[in-house]
ChimeraX commands (.cxc) that place a marker at each C-alpha (Angstrom):
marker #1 position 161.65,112.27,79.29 radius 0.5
marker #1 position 164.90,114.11,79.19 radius 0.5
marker #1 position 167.50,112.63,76.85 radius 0.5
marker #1 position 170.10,113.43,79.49 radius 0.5
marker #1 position 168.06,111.78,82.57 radius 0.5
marker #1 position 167.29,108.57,79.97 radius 0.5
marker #1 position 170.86,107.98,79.74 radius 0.5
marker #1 position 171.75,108.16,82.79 radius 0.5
marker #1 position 169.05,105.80,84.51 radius 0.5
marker #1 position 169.66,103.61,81.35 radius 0.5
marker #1 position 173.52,103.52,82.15 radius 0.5
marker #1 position 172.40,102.41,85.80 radius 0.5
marker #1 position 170.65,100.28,85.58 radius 0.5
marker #1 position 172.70,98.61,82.78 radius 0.5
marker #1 position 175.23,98.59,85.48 radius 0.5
marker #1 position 172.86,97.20,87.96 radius 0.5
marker #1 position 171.51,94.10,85.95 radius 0.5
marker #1 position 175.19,92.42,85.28 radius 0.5
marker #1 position 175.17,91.29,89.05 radius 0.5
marker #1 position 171.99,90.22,88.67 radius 0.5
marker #1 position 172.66,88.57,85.17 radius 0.5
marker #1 position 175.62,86.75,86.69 radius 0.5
marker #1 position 173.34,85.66,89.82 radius 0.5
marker #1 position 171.14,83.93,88.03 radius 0.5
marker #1 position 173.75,82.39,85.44 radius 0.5
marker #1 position 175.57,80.78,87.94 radius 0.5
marker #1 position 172.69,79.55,89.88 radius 0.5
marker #1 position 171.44,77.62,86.57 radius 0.5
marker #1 position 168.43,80.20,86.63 radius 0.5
marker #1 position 166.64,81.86,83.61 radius 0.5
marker #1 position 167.89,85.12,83.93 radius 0.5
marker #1 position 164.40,86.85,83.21 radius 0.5
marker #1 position 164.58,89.59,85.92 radius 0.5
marker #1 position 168.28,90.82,84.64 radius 0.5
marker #1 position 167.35,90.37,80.99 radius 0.5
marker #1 position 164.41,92.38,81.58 radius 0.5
marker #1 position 166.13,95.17,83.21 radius 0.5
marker #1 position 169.38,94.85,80.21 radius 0.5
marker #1 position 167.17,95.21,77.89 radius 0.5
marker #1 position 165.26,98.19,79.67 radius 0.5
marker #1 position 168.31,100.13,79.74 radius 0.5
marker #1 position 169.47,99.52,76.47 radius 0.5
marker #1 position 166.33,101.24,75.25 radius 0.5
marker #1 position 166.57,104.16,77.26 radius 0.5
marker #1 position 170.18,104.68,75.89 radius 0.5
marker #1 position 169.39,104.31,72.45 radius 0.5
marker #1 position 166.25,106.87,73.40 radius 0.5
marker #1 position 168.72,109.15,74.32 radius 0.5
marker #1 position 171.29,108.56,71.95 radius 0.5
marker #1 position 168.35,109.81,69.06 radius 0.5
marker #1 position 166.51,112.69,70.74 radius 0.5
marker #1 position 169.56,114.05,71.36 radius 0.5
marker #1 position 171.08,115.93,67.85 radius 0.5
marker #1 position 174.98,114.99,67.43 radius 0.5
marker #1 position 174.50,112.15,70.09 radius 0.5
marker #1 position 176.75,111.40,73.25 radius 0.5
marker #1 position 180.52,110.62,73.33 radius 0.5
marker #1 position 182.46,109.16,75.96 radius 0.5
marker #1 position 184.17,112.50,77.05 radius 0.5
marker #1 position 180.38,114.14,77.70 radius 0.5
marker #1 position 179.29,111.47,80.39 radius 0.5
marker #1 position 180.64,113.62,83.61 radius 0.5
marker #1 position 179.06,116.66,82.12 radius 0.5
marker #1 position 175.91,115.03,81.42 radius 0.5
marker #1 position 176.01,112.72,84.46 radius 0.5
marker #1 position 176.82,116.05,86.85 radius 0.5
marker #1 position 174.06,118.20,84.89 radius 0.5
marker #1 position 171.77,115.81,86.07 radius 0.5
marker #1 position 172.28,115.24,89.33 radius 0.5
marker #1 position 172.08,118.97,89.45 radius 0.5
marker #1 position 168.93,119.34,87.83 radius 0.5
marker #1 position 167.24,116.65,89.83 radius 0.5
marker #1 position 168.82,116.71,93.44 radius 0.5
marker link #1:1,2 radius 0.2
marker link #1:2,3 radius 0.2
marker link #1:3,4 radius 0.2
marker link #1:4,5 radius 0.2
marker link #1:5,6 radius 0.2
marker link #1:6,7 radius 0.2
marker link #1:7,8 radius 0.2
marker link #1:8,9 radius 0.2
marker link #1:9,10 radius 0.2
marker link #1:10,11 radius 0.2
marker link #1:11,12 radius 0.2
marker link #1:12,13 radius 0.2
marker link #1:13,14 radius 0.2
marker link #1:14,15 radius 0.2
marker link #1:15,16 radius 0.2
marker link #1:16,17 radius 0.2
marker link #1:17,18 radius 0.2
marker link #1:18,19 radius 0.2
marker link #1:19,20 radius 0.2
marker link #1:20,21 radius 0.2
marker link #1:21,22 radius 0.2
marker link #1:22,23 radius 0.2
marker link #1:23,24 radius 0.2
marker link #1:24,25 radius 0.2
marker link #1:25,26 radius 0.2
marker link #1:26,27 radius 0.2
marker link #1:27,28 radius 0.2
marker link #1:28,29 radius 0.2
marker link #1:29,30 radius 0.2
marker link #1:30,31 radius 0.2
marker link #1:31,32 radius 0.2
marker link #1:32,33 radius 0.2
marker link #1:33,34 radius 0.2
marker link #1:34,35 radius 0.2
marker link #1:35,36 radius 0.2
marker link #1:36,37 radius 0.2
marker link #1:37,38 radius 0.2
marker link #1:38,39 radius 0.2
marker link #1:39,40 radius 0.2
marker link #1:40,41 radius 0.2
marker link #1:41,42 radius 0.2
marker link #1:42,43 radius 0.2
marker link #1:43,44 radius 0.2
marker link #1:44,45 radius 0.2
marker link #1:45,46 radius 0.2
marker link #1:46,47 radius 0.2
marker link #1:47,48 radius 0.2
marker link #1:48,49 radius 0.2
marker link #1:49,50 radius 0.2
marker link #1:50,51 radius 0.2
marker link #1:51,52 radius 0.2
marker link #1:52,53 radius 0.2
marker link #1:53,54 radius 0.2
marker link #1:54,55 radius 0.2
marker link #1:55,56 radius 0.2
marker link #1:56,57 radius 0.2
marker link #1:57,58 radius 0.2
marker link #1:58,59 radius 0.2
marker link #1:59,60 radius 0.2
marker link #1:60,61 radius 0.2
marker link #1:61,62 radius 0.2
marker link #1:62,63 radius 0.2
marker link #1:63,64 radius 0.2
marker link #1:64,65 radius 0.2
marker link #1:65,66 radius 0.2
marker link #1:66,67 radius 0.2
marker link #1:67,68 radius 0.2
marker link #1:68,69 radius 0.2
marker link #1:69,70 radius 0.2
marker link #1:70,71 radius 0.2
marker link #1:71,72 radius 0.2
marker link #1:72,73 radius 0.2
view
């Protein structure tokens, strides 16, 4: 897999298992299905972070995010 396309499904769904986290927090639930998924994207960012030489900053996300949805769209 592309470094680039790992970190950017990783950082979704990162961003898509808080709500999920939170659901199942507040509803006195194991959060398995959000934990799962947190932990899915972690690994796909710290994929990317060492395939990639130099690694990612902050101020290469757009770049990277718009490269992608270039490349794949």
């Amino acid at each position: 897999m592309d470094p680039d396309l790992s970190l950017i499904v990783g950082l979704g769904l990162g961003v898509l298992s808080v709500p999920a986290l939170l659901s199942s927090i507040s509803d006195a639930r194991a959060p398995r299905g959000g934990g799962v998924a947190l932990m899915l994207a972690v690994a796909l960012i710290v994929y990317a972070m060492l395939e990639k030489p130099g690694g990612y900053t902050l101020d290469d996300l757009p770049n990277v995010l718009s490269t992608v949805t270039n490349r794949y769209l």
